[in-house]
Wavefront OBJ file of the C-alpha trace (Angstrom):
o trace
v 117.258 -40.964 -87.371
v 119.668 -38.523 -84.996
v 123.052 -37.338 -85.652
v 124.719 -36.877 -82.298
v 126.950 -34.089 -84.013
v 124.076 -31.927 -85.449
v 121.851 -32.439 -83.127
v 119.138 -33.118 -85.874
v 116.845 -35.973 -85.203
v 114.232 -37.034 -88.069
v 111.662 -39.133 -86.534
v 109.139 -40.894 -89.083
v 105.705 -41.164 -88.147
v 102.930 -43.637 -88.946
v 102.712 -44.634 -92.169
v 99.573 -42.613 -92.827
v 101.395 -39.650 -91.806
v 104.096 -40.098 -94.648
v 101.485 -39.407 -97.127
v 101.494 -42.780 -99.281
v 100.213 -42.672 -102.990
v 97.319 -44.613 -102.829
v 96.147 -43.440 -98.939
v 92.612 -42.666 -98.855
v 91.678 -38.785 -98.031
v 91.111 -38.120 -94.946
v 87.006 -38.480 -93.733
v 84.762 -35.344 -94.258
v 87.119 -33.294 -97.244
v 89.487 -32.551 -94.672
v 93.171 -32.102 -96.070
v 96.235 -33.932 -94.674
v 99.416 -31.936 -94.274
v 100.978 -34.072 -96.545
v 98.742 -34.160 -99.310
v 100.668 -31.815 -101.367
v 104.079 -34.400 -100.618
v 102.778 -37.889 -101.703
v 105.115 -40.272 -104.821
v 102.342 -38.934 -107.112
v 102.995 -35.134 -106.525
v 106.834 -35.098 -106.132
v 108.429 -31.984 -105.645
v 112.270 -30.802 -106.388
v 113.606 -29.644 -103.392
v 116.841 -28.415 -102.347
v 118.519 -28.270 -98.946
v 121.384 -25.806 -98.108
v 122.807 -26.900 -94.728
v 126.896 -26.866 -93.592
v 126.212 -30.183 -91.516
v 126.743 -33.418 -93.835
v 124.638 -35.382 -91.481
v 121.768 -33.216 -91.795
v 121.963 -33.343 -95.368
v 121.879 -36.973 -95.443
v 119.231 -37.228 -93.389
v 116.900 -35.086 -94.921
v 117.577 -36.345 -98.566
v 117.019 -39.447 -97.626
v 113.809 -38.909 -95.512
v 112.651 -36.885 -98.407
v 113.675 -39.212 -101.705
v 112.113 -42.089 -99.583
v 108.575 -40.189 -99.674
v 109.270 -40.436 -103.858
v 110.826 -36.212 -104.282
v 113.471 -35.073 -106.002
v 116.517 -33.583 -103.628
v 119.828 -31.519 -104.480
v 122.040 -30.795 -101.177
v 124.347 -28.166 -100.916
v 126.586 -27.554 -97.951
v 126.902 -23.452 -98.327
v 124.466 -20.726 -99.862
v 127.816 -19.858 -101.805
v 127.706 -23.159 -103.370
v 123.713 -23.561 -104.069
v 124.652 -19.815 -105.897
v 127.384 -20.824 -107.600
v 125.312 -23.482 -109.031
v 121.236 -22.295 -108.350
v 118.973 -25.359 -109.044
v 115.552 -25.353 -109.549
v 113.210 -26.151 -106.870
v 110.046 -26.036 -106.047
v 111.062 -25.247 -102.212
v 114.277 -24.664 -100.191
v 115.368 -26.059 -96.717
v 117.955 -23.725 -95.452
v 119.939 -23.878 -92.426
v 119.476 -19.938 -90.485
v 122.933 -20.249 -89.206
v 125.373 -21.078 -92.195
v 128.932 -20.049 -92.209
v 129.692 -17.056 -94.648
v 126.308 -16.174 -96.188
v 123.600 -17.266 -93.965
v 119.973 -18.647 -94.425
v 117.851 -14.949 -94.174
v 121.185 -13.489 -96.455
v 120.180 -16.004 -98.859
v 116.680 -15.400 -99.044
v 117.413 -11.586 -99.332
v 119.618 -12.180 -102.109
v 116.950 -14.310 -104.105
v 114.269 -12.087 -103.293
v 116.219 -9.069 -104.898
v 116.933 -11.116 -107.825
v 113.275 -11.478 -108.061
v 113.231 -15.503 -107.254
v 110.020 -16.034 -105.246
v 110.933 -19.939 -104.470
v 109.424 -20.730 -101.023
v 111.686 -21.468 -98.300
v 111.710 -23.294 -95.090
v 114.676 -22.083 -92.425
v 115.733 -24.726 -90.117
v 118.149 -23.769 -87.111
v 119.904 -25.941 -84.453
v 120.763 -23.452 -82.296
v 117.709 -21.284 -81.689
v 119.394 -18.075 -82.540
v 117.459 -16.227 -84.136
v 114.552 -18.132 -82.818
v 112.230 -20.057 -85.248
v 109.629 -17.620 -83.943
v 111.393 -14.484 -84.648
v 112.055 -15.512 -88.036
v 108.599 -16.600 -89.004
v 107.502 -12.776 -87.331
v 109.922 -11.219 -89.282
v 109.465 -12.847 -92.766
v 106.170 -15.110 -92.916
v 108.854 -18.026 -93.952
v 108.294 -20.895 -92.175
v 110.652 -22.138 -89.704
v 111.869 -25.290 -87.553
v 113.648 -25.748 -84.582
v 116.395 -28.894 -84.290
v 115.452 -31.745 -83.409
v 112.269 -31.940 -85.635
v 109.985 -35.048 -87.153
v 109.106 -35.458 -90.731
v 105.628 -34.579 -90.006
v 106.993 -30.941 -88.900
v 109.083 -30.579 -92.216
v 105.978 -31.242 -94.396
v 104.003 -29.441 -92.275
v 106.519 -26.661 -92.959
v 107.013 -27.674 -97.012
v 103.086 -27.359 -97.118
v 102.879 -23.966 -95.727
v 105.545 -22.560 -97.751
v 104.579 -23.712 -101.104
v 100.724 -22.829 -100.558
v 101.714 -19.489 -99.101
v 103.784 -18.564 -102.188
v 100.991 -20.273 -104.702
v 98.820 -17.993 -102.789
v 101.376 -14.810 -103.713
v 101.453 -15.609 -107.281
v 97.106 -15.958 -107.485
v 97.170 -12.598 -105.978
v 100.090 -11.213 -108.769
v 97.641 -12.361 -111.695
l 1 2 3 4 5 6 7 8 9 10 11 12 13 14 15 16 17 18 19 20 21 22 23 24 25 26 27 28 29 30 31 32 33 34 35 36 37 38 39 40 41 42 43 44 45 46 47 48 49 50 51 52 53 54 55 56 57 58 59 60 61 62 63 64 65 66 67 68 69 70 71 72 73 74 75 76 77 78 79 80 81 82 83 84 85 86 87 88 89 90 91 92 93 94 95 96 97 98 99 100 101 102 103 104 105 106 107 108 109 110 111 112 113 114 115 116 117 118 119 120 121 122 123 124 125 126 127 128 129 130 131 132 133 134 135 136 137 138 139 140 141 142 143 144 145 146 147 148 149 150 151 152 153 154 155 156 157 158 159 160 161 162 163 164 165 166
């Protein structure tokens, strides 16, 4: 999938890599990157991006690998109307409130929902945000592999936050 206006371009993999429900685990107890995202683990996720092709894109690529997606085209809105999640896709460089403004915001209201930044423009770069707040982050154009990849990370990073709360 590309959008020539966004510039986002969702490329599925082999089947193996979309994590189907009955796929076998991989040989010697290694673990898959998308383990944690097959139909019999869904997750609720929610994706805050100004771009309507984005959005479309990435609920679709997501519902088809059996999760549950809410899109929102501002952080105002997904405020206005907070849904629960079990991770957020956020664009870095919304208009008005942006991506790390967002996750500031939740933070101080003491949400700890992971996130995953996206950014099509590089600014700030996906490194630089990662550096800067341990939240995962991907460049534009990126595969579906990358975004679980990303998913994963965030939601095992902020199971491992809560272990070390209790």
């Amino acid at each position: 999938m590309h959008s020539a206006a966004s510039g986002v371009q969702l490329r599925r993999t082999n089947g193996a890599a979309l994590g189907a429900p009955r796929e076998l685990p991989p040989p010697h107890g290694g673990r898959h990157p998308c383990d944690g995202m097959t139909d019999l683990d869904p997750l609720k996720l929610v994706v805050v991006d100004d771009d309507a092709d984005v959005r479309r894109a990435l609920r679709r690529l997501l519902r088809s690998m059996g999760h549950d997606v809410r899109v929102f085209a501002s952080a105002e809105d997904y405020e206005a109307c907070p849904a629960a999640a079990d991770c957020l896709i956020v664009d870095l460089r919304l208009p008005g409130l942006n991506g790390l403004e967002l996750q500031e915001r939740l933070r101080l209201r003491g949400s700890s929902i992971p996130i995953v930044f996206i950014t099509g423009d590089g600014l700030p770069s996906p490194g630089d945000v990662m550096a800067r707040t341990g939240t995962p982050s991907l460049d534009k154009p990126f595969d579906d592999s990358e975004l679980i990849a990303a998913i994963t990370r965030a939601t095992a990073t902020e199971h491992d936050h809560s272990r070390e709360r209790h």
